[in-house]
C-alpha positions as CSV (number, residue, x, y, z in Angstrom):
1,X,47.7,-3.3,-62.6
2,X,44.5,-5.0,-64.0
3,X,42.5,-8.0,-62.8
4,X,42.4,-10.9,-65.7
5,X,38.6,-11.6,-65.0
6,X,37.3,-10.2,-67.8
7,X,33.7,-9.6,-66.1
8,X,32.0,-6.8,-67.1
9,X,32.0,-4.8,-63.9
10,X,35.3,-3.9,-62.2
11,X,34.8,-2.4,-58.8
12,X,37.5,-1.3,-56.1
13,X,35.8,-2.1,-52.5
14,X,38.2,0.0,-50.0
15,X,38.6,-2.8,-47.1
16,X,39.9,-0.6,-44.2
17,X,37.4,1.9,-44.4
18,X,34.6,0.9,-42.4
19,X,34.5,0.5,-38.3
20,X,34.7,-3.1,-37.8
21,X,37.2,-3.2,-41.2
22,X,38.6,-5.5,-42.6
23,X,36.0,-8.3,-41.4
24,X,33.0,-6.7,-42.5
25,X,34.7,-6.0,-45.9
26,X,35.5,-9.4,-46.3
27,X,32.6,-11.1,-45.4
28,X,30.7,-8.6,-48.0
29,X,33.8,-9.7,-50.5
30,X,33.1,-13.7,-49.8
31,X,29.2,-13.0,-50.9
32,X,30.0,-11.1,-54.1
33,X,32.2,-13.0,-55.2
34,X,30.0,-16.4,-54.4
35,X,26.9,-14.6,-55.9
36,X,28.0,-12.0,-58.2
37,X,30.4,-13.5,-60.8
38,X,29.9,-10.6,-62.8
39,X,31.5,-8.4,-60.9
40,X,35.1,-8.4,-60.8
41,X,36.0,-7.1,-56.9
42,X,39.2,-5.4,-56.3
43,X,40.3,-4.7,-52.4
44,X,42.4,-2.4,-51.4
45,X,44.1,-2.5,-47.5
46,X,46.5,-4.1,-45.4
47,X,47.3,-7.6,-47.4
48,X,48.2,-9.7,-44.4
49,X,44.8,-8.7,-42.0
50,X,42.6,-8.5,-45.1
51,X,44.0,-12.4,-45.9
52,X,44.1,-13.4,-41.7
53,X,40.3,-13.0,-41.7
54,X,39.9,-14.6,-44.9
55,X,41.7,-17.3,-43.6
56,X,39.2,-17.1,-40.4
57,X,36.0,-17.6,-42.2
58,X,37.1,-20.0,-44.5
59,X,36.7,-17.1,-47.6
60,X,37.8,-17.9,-51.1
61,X,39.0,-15.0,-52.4
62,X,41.8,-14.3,-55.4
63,X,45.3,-13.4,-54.2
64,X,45.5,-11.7,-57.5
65,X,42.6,-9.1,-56.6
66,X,44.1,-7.7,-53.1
67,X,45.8,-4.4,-54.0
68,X,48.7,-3.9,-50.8
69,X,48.0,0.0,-49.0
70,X,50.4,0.1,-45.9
71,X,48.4,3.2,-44.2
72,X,44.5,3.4,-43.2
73,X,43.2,6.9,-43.1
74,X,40.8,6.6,-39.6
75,X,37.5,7.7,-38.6
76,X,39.2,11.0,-36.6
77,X,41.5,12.1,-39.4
78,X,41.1,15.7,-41.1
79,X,40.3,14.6,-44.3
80,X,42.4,17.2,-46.2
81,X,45.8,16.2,-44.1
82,X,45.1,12.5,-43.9
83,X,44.9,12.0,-47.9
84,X,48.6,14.0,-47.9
85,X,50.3,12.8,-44.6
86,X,49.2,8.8,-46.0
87,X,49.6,8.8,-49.8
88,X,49.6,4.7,-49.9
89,X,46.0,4.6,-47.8
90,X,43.4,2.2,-49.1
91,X,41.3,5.4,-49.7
92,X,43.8,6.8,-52.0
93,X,45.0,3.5,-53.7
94,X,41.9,2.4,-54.5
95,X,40.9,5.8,-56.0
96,X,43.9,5.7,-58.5
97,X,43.5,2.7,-59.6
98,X,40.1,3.3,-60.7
99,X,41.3,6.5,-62.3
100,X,44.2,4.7,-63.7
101,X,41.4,3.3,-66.1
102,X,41.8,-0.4,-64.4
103,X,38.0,-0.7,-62.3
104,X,34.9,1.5,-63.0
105,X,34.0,2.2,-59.1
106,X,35.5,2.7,-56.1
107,X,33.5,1.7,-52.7
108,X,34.3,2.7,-49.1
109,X,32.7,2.9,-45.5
110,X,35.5,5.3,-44.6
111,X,36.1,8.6,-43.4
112,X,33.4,10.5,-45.7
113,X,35.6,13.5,-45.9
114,X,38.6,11.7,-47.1
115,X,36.3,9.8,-49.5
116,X,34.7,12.8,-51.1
117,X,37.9,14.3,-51.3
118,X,40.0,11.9,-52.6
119,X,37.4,11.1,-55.3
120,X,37.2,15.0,-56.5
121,X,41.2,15.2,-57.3
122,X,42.1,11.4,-57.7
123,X,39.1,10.8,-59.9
124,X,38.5,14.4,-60.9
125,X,35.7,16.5,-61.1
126,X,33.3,16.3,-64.4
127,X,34.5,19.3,-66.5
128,X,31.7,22.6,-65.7
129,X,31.0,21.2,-62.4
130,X,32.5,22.9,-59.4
131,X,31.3,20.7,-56.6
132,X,30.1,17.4,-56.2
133,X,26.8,16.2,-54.1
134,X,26.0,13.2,-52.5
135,X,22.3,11.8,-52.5
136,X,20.1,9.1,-50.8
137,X,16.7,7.5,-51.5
138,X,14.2,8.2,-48.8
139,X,10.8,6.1,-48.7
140,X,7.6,8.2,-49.1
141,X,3.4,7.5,-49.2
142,X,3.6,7.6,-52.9
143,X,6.7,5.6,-52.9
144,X,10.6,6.9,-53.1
145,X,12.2,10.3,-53.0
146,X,16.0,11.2,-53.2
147,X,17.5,13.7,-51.2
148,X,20.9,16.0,-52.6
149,X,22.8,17.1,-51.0
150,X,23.4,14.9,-48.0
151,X,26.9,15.8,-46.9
152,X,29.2,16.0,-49.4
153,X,29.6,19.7,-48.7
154,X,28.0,22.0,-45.6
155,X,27.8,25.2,-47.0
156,X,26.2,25.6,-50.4
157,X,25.7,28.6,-53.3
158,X,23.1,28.9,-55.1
159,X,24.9,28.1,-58.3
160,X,25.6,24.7,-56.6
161,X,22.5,23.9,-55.0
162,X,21.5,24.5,-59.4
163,X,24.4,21.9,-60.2
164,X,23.1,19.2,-57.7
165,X,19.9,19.8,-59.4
166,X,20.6,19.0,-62.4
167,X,22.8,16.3,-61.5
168,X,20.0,14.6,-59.2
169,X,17.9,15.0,-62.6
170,X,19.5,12.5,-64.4
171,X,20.4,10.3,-61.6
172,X,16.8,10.2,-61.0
173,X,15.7,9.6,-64.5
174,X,17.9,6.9,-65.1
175,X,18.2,5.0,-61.9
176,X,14.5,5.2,-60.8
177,X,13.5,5.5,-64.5
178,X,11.1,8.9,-63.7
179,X,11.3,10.8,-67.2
180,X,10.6,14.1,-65.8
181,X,11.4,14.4,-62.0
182,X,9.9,17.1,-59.6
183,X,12.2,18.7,-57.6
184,X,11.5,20.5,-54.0
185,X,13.4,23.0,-52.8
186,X,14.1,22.3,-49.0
187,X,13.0,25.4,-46.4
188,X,10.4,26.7,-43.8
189,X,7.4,27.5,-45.8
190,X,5.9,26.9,-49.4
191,X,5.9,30.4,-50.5
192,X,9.0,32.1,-52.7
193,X,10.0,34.7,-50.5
194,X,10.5,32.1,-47.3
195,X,13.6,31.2,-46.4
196,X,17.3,33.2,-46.2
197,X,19.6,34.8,-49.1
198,X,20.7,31.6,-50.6
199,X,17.1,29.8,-50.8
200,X,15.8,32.7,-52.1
201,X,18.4,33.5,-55.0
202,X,18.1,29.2,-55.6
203,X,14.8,29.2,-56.0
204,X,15.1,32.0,-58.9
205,X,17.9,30.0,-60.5
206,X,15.4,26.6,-60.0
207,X,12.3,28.5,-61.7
208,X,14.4,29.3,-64.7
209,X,16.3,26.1,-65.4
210,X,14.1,24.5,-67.6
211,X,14.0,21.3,-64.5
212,X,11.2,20.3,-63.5
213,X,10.9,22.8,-60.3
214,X,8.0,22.2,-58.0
215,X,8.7,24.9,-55.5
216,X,9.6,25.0,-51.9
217,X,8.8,22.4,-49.4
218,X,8.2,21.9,-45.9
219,X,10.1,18.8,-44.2
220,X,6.5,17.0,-43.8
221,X,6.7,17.1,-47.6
222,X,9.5,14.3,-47.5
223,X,7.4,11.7,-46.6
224,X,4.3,12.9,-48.2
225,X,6.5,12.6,-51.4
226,X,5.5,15.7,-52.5
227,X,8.0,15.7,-55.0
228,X,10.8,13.0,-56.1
229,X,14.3,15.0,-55.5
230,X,14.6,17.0,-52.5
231,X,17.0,19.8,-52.6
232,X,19.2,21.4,-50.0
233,X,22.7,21.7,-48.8
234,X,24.5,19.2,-46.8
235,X,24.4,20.2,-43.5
236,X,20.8,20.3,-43.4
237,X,20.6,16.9,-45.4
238,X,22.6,15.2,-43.3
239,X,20.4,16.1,-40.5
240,X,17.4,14.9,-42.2
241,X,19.0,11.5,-43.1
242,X,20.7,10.6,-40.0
243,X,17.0,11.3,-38.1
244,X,15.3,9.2,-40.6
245,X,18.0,6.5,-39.8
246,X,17.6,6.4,-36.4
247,X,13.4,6.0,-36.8
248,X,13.3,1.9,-36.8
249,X,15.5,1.7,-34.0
250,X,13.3,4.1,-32.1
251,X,10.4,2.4,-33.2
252,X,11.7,-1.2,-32.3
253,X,12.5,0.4,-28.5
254,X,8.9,1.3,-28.4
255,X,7.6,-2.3,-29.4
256,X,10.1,-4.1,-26.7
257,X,8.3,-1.5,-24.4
258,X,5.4,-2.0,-24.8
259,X,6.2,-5.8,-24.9
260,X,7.5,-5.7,-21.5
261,X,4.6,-4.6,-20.1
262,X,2.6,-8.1,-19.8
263,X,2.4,-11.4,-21.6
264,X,-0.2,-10.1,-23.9
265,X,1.6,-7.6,-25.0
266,X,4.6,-9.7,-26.3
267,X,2.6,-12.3,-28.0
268,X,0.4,-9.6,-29.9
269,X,4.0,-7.7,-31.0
270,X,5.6,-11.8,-31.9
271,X,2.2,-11.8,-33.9
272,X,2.9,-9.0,-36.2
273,X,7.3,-8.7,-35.9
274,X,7.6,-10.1,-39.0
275,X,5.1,-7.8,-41.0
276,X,6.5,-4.6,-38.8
277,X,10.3,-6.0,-39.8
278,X,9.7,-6.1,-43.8
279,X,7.3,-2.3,-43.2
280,X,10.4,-0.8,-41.9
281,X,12.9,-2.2,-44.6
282,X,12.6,0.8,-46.8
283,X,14.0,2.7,-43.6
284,X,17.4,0.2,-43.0
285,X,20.4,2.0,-44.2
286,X,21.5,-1.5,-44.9
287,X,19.0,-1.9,-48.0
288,X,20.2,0.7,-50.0
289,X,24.2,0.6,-48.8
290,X,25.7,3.5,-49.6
291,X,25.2,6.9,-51.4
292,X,26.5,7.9,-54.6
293,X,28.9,11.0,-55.0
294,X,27.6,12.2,-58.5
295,X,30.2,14.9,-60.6
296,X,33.5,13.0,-60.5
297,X,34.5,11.3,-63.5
298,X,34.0,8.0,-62.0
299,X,31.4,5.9,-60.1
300,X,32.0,6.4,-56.3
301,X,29.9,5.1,-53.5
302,X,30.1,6.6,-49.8
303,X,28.9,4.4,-46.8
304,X,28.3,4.2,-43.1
305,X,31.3,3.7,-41.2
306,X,29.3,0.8,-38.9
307,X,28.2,-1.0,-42.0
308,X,27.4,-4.2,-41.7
309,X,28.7,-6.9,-45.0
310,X,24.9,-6.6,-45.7
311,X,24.8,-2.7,-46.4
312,X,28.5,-3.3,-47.7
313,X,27.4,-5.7,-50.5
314,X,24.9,-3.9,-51.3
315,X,27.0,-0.6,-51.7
316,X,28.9,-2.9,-54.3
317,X,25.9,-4.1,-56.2
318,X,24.3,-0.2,-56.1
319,X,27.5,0.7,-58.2
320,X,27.5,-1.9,-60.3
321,X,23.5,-0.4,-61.2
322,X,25.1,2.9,-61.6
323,X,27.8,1.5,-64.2
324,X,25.4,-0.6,-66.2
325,X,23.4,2.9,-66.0
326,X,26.0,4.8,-67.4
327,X,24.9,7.8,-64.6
328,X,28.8,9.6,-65.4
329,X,28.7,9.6,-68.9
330,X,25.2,10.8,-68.6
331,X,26.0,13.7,-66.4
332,X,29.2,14.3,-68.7
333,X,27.3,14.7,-71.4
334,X,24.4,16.7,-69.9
335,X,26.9,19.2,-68.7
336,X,28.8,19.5,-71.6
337,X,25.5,19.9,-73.7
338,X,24.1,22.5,-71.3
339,X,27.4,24.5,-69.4
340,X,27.1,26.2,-66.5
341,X,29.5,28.8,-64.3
342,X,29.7,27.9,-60.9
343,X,31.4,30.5,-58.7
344,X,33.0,29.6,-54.9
């Protein structure tokens, strides 16, 4: 089924993903589709509770663009069994119908897991790569850095950790507009030889790629910004990205601390809240929405479960940069151009 606004970006927004779904979902829908009119949103979920909170706060939103999925895949569901055991999930429907041809995106604050793996056999995996990664932006002294692989996948190769590279490359280059980026190699110490089997054997794979391979770095080399991709597998880059997520919260209980101390106190932190606020905005998951899941075949976007509509619209808007981008076809034809064997 297509949508008849011919807009010029079609994007699937799964609306039982998230924690507080549909209402977050909806209330991110209402904004888009007040403020974006060149996006054509698609939602996929329960019809009746995505149109009850509609109905609740007053949302104009078209009948025509809520796609029916009778099953939700939760938060606790192995990924793997979910996506066969509920074959009409909002997850699954809204990854066919992208790959059906009918949208260019699909969004979703669900169950990573399910996400990632619905997208690499719904959408399909970009022919030469063997597994996708999933990157973030993370703010720096000299700016921005990106970090691959974030969770997509725990346990990486070598010969993977070389695909996200290249990969990260061009998502880099195009969406951050960074000809040449420099690309770190995550470990415990600077020098070639640190670091176990697989850093060691990445590294050699790195220095002869032709990328544009730094080295190794130390973790105090994230936020030095050292270099502007940051390399390693996903269980140590989700580490890094839920710490640095959990910084302006820390930060903020600190201030009301120190606030509560005397009357002083408060009124100097009042004086400088809103500067402090805007300082730690880079750091706000909410900014940057969600992350992108680069070597399917389509444009898919991974958020936090807890997102608010805030991070949720702009998960939306960060594919709709990443279609007008063309970051798939540019991968496709980077791949195609340069093949690789990746081995499990």
């Amino acid at each position: 089924m297509g949508s008849a606004n011919p807009s010029k970006y079609r994007i699937v927004l799964d609306a039982m993903g998230g924690d507080f779904s549909p209402v977050n979902e909806v209330i991110a829908a209402g904004e888009i589709v007040k403020n974006h009119p060149e996006i054509d949103l698609i939602l996929t979920g329960d019809k009746q509770a995505i149109q009850k909170v509609m109905a609740e706060k007053g949302i104009s939103f078209p009948e025509a663009n809520i796609i029916h999925a009778s099953q939700k895949i939760d938060m606790s569901d192995s990924p793997v069994a979910a996506l066969k055991k509920k074959p009409d999930s909002s997850i699954s429907v809204g990854c066919k119908y992208v790959a059906e041809g009918n949208a260019q995106a699909f969004v979703s604050a669900g169950n990573t897991g399910a996400v990632v793996t619905a997208s690499t056999f719904i959408l399909g995996r970009i022919s030469g790569i063997e597994r996708p990664t999933m990157g973030t932006f993370f703010p720096n002294e000299a700016g921005v850095s990106t970090i691959f692989d974030v969770g997509a996948f725990v346990d990486s190769k070598p010969q993977h950790l070389l695909g996200y590279a290249r990969m990260s490359t061009i998502y880099v280059r195009e969406i951050y507009n960074m000809p040449a980026p420099k690309i770190g190699l995550l470990t415990v110490g600077e020098e070639s030889e640190k670091g176990g089997k697989t850093i060691k054997e990445t590294h050699g794979l790195l220095k002869d790629s032709g990328l544009n391979f730094f080295g190794n770095i130390e973790g105090r080399d994230i936020l030095k910004g050292t270099v502007n991709i940051v390399l390693c597998d996903g269980f140590v880059g989700n580490i890094v990205l839920k710490f640095g997520e959990s910084v302006p919260k820390f930060l903020k209980t600190l201030l009301k601390d120190y606030a509560s101390k005397s009357i002083w106190n408060k009124l100097k932190v009042l004086i400088v809240r809103n500067v402090l606020r805007e300082a730690l905005k880079p750091l706000d998951y909410q900014y940057y929405g969600g992350v992108l899941l680069l070597g399917v075949k389509s444009v898919s976007i991974i958020g936090h479960g807890s997102s608010t509509p805030l991070a949720i619209t702009n998960m939306v808007l960060r594919a709709k940069d990443c279609i007008e981008k063309e970051v798939v076809k540019k991968i496709e034809a980077a791949i195609a151009e340069s093949p690789m064997k990746e081995t499990e």
